[in-house]
N, C-alpha and C positions, 0 to 999 in steps of 0.2 A: 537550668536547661531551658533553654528557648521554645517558644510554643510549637516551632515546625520541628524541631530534635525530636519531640514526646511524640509528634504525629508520625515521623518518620520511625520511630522507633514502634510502637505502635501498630504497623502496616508489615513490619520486619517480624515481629513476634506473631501476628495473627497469622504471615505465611507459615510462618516455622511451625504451629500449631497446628493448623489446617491447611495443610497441603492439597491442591489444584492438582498438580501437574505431577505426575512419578516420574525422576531422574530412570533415562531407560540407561542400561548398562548392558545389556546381552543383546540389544537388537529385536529382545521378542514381544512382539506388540501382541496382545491380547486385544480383544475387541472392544470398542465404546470405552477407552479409558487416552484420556490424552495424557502423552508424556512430552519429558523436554529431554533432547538431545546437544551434550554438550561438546562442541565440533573443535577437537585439537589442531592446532593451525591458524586455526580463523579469529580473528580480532574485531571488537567495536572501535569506535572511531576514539576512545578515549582509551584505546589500549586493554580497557574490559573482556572478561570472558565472553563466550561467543556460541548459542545457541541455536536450537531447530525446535520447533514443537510438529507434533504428530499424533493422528490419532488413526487406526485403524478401525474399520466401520464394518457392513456386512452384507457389502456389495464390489465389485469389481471396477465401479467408478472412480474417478480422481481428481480431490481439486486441490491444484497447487497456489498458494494464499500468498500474495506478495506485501510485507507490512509494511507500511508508511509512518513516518514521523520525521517530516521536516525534510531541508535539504540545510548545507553550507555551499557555498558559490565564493569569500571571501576571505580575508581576516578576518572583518569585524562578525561576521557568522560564524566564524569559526571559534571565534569567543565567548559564544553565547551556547554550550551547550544544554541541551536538557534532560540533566541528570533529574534524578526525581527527589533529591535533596535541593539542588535551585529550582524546580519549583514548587516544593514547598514553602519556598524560600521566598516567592512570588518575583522571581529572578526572568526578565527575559531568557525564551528558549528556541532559537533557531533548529535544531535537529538533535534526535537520538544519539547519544553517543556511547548508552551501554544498556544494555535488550534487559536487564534483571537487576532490581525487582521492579523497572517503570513495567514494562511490556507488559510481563506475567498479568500484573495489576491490573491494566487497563482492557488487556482482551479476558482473562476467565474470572474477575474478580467485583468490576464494576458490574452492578445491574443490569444499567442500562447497553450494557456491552455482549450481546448476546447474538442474537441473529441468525448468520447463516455457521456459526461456530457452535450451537448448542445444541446439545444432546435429545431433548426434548421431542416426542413424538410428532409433534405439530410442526416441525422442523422438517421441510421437504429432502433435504442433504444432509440429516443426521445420520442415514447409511453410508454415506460415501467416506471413504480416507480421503484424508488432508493434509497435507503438509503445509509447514507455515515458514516460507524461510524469511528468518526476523530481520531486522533493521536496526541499524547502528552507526551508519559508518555518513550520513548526507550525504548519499553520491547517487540517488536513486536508484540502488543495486549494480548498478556500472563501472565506478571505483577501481582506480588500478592506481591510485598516487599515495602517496605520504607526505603531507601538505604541511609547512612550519611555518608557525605563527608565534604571536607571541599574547599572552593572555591577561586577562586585568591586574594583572599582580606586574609586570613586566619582564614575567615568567614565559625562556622561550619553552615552546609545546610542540606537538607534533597529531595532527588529524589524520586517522589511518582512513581513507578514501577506500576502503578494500571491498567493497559490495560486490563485485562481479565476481573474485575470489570464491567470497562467502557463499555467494549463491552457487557456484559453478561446486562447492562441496555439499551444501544441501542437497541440488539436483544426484550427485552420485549415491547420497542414500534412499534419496525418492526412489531412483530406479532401481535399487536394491531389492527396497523393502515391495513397491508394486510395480512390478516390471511390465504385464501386459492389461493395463486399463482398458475396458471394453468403452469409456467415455473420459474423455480428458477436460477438465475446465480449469485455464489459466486463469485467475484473479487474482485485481489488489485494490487496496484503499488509499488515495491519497498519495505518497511519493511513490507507494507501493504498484497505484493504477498505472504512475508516469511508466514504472516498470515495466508494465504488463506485457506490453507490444515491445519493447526493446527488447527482452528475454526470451519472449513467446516461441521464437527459431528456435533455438535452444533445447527447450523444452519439447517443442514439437520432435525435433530430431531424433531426442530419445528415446522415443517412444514412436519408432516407424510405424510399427503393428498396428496403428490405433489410427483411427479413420474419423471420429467422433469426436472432432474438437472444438471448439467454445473460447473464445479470449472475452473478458471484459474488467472493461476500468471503471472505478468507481471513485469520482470525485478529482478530476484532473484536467487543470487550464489553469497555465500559467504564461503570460506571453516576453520574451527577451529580446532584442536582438545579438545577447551577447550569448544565447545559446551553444552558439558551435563553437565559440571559445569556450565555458564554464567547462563544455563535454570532453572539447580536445586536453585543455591546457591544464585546467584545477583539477580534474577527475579522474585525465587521461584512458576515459573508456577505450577499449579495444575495439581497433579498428574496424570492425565489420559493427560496430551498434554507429559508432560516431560520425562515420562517412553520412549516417543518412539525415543526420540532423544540419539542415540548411537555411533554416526560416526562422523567425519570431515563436512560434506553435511549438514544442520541442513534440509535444502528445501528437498531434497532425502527421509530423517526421516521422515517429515512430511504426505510426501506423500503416504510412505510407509505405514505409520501408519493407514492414510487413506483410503486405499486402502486394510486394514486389514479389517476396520470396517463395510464400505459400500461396496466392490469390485464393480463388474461392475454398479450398482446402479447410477452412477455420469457420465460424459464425462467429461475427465482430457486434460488440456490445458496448454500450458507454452507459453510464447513469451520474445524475447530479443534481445539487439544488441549485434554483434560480439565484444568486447573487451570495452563495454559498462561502460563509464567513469566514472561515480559515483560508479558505485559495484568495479569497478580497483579500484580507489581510497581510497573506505576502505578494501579492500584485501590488498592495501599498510599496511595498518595499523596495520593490524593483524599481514602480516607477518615480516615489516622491523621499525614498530613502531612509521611510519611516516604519516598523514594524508594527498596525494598528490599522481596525477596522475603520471605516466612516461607510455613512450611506450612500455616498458618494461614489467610493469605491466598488459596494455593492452594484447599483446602478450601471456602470461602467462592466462589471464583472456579467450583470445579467444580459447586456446586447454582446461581449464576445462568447459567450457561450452560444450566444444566435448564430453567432459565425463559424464558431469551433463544430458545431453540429453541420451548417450546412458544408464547410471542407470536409470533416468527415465522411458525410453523404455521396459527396463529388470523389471518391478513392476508387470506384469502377468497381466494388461489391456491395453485394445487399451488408448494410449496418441498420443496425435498432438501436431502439433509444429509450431510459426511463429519466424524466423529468419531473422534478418533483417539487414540491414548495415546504417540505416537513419542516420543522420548527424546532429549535434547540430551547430549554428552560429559561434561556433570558430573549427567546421572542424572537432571535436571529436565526438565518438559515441553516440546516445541519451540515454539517460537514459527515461524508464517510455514512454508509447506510447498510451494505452488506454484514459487518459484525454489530450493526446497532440495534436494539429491539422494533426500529419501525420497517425492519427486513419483512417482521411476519405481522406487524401488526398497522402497517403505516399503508395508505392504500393512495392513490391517483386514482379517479374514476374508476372505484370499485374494485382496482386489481392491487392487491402489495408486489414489492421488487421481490419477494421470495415466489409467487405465485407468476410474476414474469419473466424468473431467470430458467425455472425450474420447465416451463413450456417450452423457454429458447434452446434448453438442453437438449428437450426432446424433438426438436424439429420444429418447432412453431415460434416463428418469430414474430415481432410485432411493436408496435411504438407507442408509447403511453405517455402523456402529460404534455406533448408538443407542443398544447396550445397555451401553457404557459412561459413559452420561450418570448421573450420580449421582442417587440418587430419595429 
């Protein structure tokens, strides 16, 4: 048995032993205990089972957690899944293509993966329920196609793009289980953030009664021109997300769009690191065809977020902003900060992003770390 079988094996046996998450089966969520709900119908992009995680809290508030891992836009992406056997595998991994056991792993399992998802007192939104609707499919939630490829073996395959599906059945048990949230907060991390504003209508809609709502992305800038094709043609989003994506920016699009539909109705939020290594990394890829950081790329990454902020700004509502410079263990920028632990422990000028999301909930917006935006 190969060194990654024993680890992967390994990781298998400790969930099985110590269970995280309880398979919810009757729908009855008991308080402070998160469960995973496994949603018949709905598919990951490798054909995989197909989950929700949720926790019910002990307050009337809502946040709905949009998860991120990767996108496909290709064949050759399409090749590159990231099961959690290829990368243990130390396998190039373009996108999610099945939520268990990478997901589970990586949000209630790693340490350092904690944040605005953990339990803990010192956790501003450990009272709030959440819903998590997971990620699998690289369609940044959007996903209406079945994409055939053919795969390193010259095995044909088939990529279930089904995100907008999936999500549009998450949402039905969201509004089930918390039908009238006294505060609504849409978030996501990463493809999850790209999500945020695409879905946010959506979500908003369901939830007419509620006046109190909050979008924000966390870690999202990506620029293409091939945009409105990936959306129309590989993903085939549904028409009312796709019409609005016209530019380079698809996150800009998004927001804008958003901002057609609801205007000041929401408080709009962004957060990110300066030259932030995972988005460099597949900015690489788009533009020199290479999946791989350089400093280069960073560099490059740190003055369009100068830009991505100021369109932003220019949408005709009040947006805030958290900028950050945190640090990942090999010294590059972090990717994703909302389920990270420097959510409550990571500060800009004195304030962490748990201590500036948790003020913009309540009315107090405001902008932190601006002056590290490269000019």
């Amino acid at each position: 048995m190969e060194a990654w079988e024993q680890q992967y094996k390994a990781i298998l046996e400790e969930m099985e032993k110590h269970p995280v998450l309880h398979d919810l089966e009757n729908d009855e969520l008991q308080p402070m205990i998160w469960y995973k709900k496994w949603l018949v119908g709905c598919a990951c992009g490798g054909d995989y089972p197909y989950c929700m995680y949720v926790k019910k809290g002990r307050s009337d508030k809502l946040l709905v957690f949009m998860i991120g891992g990767g996108l496909s836009i290709n064949e050759e992406t399409a090749r590159g899944p990231g099961t959690l056997k290829r990368i243990l595998q130390g396998k190039v991994g373009f996108y999610t293509d099945e939520v268990q056991p990478g997901n589970e792993r990586w949000f209630f399992r790693l340490p350092e993966n904690k944040g605005i998802l953990t339990l803990e007192e010192n956790n501003c939104f450990a009272d709030w329920n959440i819903a998590m609707v997971n990620y699998g499919t690289g369609d940044f939630h959007i996903g209406q196609r079945d994409f055939s490829y053919t795969d390193e073996n010259g095995n044909p395959q088939v990529l279930h793009h089904r995100g907008y599906a999936n999500f549009k059945a998450c949402l039905a048990h969201i509004t089930r289980w918390f039908p009238n949230p006294e505060k609504l907060l849409i978030a996501g991390e990463s493809a999850g953030a790209f999500a945020v504003p695409a879905i946010a209508g959506d979500v908003i809609a369901a939830f007419p009664k509620c006046t109190d709502v909050t979008v924000c992305s966390d870690s999202a800038l990506m620029l293409s021109d091939r945009w409105p094709q990936i959306v129309r043609e590989t993903w085939n989003a549904p028409q009312h997300i796709a019409e609005g994506v016209q530019t380079d920016n698809i996150l800009v699009d998004f927001f804008r769009q958003l901002v057609g539909q609801i205007g000041e109705r929401a408080r709009y939020l962004f957060l990110c690191g300066v030259g932030d290594t995972a988005l460099t990394t597949f900015q690489n890829y788009f533009d020199i065809g290479i999946l791989a950081y350089t400093p280069e790329g960073a560099a490059h990454m740190g003055k369009a977020l100068t830009r991505q902020v100021e369109q932003l700004q220019a949408l005709g509502v009040p947006f805030h902003f958290y900028i950050h410079d945190f640090k990942q263990p090999d010294g590059l920028t972090q990717h994703m900060t909302l389920a990270a632990s420097t959510f409550l422990e990571g500060q800009v000028s004195g304030i962490s992003p748990m201590q500036w999301l948790d003020d913009a909930v309540n009315g107090k917006t405001y902008n932190v770390g601006m002056d590290l935006l490269p000019r």
